[in-house]
N, C-alpha and C positions, 0 to 999 in steps of 0.2 A: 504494500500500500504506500503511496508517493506522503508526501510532506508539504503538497500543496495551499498555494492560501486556500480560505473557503470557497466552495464552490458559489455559484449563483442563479437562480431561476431564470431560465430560457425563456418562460411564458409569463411574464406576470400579471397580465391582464387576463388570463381563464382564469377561471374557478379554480377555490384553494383544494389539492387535494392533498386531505391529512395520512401523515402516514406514520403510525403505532408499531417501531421495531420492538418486536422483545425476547427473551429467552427464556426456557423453562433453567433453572438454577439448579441442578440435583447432584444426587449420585452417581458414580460409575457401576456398571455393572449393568445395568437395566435391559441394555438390549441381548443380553444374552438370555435375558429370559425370566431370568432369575430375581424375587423382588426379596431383599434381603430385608431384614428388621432391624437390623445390628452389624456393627463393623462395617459400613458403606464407606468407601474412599471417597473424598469430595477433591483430588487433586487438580481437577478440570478449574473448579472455581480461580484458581490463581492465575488463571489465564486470560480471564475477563480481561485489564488491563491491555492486551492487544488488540479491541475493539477500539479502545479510544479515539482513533480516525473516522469513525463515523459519526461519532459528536462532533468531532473539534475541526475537522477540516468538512464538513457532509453537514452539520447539523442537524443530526438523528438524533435527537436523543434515546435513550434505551431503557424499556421498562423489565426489568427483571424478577420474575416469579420465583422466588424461594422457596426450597422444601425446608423441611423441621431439622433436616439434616445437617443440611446447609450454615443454618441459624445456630446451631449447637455447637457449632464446629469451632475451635479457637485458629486453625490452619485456614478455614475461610474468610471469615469474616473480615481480615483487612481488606481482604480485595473488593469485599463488596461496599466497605466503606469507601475505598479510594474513589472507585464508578460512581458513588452519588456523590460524592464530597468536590472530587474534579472533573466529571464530564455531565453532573445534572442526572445523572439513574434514579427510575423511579424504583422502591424499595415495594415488591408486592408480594402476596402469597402463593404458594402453590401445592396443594395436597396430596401427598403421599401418604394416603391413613395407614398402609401396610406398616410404613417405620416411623410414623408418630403417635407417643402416647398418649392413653395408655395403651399399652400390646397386653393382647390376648393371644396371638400366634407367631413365634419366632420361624416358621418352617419359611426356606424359598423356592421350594420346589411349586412350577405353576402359577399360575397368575393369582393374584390378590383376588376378595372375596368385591363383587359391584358393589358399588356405595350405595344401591337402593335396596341393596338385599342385608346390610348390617342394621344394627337395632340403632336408632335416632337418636340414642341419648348417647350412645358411643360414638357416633359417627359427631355429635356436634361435641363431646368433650375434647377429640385428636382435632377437630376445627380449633376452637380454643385453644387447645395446647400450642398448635401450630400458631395461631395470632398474637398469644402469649409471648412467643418468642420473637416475634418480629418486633412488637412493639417494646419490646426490653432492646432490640439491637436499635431501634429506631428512634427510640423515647417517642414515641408518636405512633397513633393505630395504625395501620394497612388497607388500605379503601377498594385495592386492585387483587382481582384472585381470579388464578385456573387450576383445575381442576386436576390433578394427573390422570394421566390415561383419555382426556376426554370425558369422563365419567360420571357426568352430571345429568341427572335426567332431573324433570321438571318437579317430581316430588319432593328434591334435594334442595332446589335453591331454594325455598324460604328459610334456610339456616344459612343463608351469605346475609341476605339484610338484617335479619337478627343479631348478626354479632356486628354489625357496620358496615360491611364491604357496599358499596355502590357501583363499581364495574365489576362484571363479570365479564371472563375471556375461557370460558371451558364449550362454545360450539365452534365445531367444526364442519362445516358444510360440504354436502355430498358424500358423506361420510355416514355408514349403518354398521354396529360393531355387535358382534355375536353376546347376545346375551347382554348387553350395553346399550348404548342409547341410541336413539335414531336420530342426527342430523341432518338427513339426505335433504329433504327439503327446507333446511332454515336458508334464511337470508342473508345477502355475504354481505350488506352494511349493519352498522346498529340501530338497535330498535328498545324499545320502555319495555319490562316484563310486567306486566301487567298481576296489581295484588301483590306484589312484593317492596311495596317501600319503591320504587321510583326505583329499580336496579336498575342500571343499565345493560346489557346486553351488547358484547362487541365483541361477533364470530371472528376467526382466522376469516382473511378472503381467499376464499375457494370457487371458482366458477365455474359451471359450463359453458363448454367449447359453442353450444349452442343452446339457446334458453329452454326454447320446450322440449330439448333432449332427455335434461332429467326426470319431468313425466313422466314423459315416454317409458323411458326404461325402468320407473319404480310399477308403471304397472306391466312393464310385461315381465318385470322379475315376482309381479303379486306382493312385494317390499320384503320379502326374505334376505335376512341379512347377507347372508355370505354372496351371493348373486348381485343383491343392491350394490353393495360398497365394491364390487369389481369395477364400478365404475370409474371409481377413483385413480386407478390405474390408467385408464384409455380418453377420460371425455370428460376429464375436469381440469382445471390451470388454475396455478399459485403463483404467486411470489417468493414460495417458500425455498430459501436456496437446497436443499439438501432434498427435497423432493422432486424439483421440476430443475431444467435446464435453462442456462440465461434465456437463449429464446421462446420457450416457455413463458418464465418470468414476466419480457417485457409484454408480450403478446397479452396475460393475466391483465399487465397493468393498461395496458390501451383499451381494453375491452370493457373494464370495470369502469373505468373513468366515462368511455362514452354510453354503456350504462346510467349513466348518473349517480354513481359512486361515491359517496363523499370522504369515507376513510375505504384508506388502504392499510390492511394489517399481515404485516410475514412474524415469522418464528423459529425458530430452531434452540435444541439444547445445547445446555453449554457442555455438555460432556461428549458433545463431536466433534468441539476444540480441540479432544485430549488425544493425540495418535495412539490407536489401538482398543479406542473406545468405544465404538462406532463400527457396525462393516462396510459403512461411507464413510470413513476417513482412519485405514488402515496403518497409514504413518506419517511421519512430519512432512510431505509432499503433498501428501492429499489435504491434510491440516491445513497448509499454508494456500492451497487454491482455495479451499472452500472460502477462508477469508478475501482472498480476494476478488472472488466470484461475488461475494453480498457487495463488497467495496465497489466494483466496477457497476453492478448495478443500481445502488443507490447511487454513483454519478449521475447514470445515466437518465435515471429518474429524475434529481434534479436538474437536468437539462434538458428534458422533453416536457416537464409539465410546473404549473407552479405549485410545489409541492411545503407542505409544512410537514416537519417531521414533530410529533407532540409523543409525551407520553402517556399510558390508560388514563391515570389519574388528570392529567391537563385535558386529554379527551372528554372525560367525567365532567370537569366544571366549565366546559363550554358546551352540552351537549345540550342545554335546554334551550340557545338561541340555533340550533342547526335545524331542528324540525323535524327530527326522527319520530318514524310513526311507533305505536301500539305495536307487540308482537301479533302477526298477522294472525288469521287463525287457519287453522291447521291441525291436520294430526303429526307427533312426531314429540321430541323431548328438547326443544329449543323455546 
């Protein structure tokens, strides 16, 4: 990544489109499968600090989702201080119930138990525990939360506004997860959830290749998970560096905006940072592209469109003058 002055808006006379980088903050180990309760390495976190080109020369700022792990950690926590103290990171939450307390099951064999299938008063104490922790690193509550895994179905969020969170960032569109929640049909800007305190609601952007494709295919798949979510594979586009390809990417991003898009949101974890962490980012080669795969394309964002780069929480409190509708109605878990 170059050392350049700041970049500057190619268009400023279009419409602002905002755009929310963040990262899930966790442990290593995850994608291999395995969700540990105990002894998670967080060595990825120390790596943030190589982001900071994207604040300081891009003007992204970075909203960063914390796990419980993360927060506990005495080996993480300067770094996380450093990203909000000198690049502006928003400090948010991110839920790992498997390895926050209290634990009822040490085992990592298999996937964690769904968060609509653990008992409510469990599920909101590792909530708490988890926000406990933030706001002891924060001295200040946590307003911003996603979900790990996705795993938020709609019987779950009235325990975000309960404890205070006001954005939520756990849908993912186009997206149907076995035994999990259904997002195939949410909508890839934000919207008000309706009955929960004024949350807001701000999906990853995820879209179809073509609009009424996704119909299409939820009804000729009948909405059966495993068949639904293939489609995420072949006939949907992101921003997301580590899923989609730069021209992917830009292609998400020109299509959403003439949509009428008003935020654009990408993501990735920080533990793809870490060579060998990931089986997208096998070693410090593929480490150093991926950084500079988001670098080159947030350029190039801010040079095609007028772009604001804001974080969840700045999203949040400008979100009553933008005009966002009611969560539309629907079946699904968004």
């Amino acid at each position: 990544m170059s050392t350049n002055a700041p970049e500057t808006d190619a268009r400023p006379g279009a419409p602002v489109l905002r755009v929310v980088v963040s990262l899930d903050v966790e442990e290593e180990g995850l994608f291999s499968g395995r969700y540990a309760a105990s002894g998670c390495g967080v060595r990825n976190v120390a790596l943030l600090p190589r982001l900071a080109p994207l604040t300081r020369e891009l003007g992204f700022p970075l909203t960063l989702f914390c796990a419980h792990t993360v927060f506990s950690s005495p080996e993480a926590r300067p770094a996380l201080t450093w990203m909000r103290d000198h690049c502006g990171a928003e400090i948010g939450a991110h839920l790992h119930h498997w390895s926050t307390p209290p634990l009822t099951d040490t085992s990592a064999d298999g996937p964690p138990t769904r968060t609509d299938r653990l008992p409510r008063e469990l599920l909101r104490q590792r909530l708490r525990t988890l926000l406990d922790a933030g706001r002891d690193f924060q001295s200040a509550p946590l307003t911003s939360f996603r979900m790990g895994r996705w795993d938020l179905k709609d019987v779950v969020r009235p325990l975000l506004a309960e404890e205070g969170i006001t954005l939520d960032s756990s849908v993912c569109p186009l997206r149907a997860f076995r035994g999990g929640p259904d997002h195939f049909l949410a909508p890839a800007d934000p919207y008000w959830v309706e009955g929960a305190g004024r949350l807001l609601e701000a999906p990853i952007t995820q879209i179809p290749l073509w609009r009424p494709l996704a119909r299409l295919w939820r009804g000729l798949t009948g909405g059966r998970p495993g068949p639904l979510d293939s489609f995420h594979f072949w006939g949907a586009l992101s921003a997301n560096p580590v899923w989609h390809s730069p021209r992917v990417m830009r292609l998400a991003s020109r299509l959403h905006a003439q949509r009428g898009g008003k935020v654009l949101s990408l993501f990735w974890h920080s533990s793809e940072m870490l060579p060998g962490a990931s089986p997208n980012v096998p070693d410090q080669a593929a480490a150093d592209a991926l950084l500079q795969k988001i670098y080159d394309y947030l350029r190039w964002l801010r040079r095609n469109f007028n772009v604001r780069g804001i974080t969840a929480a700045r999203l949040r409190a400008e979100a009553p003058d933008l005009d966002f509708p009611q969560r539309p109605a629907g079946r699904g878990d968004w």
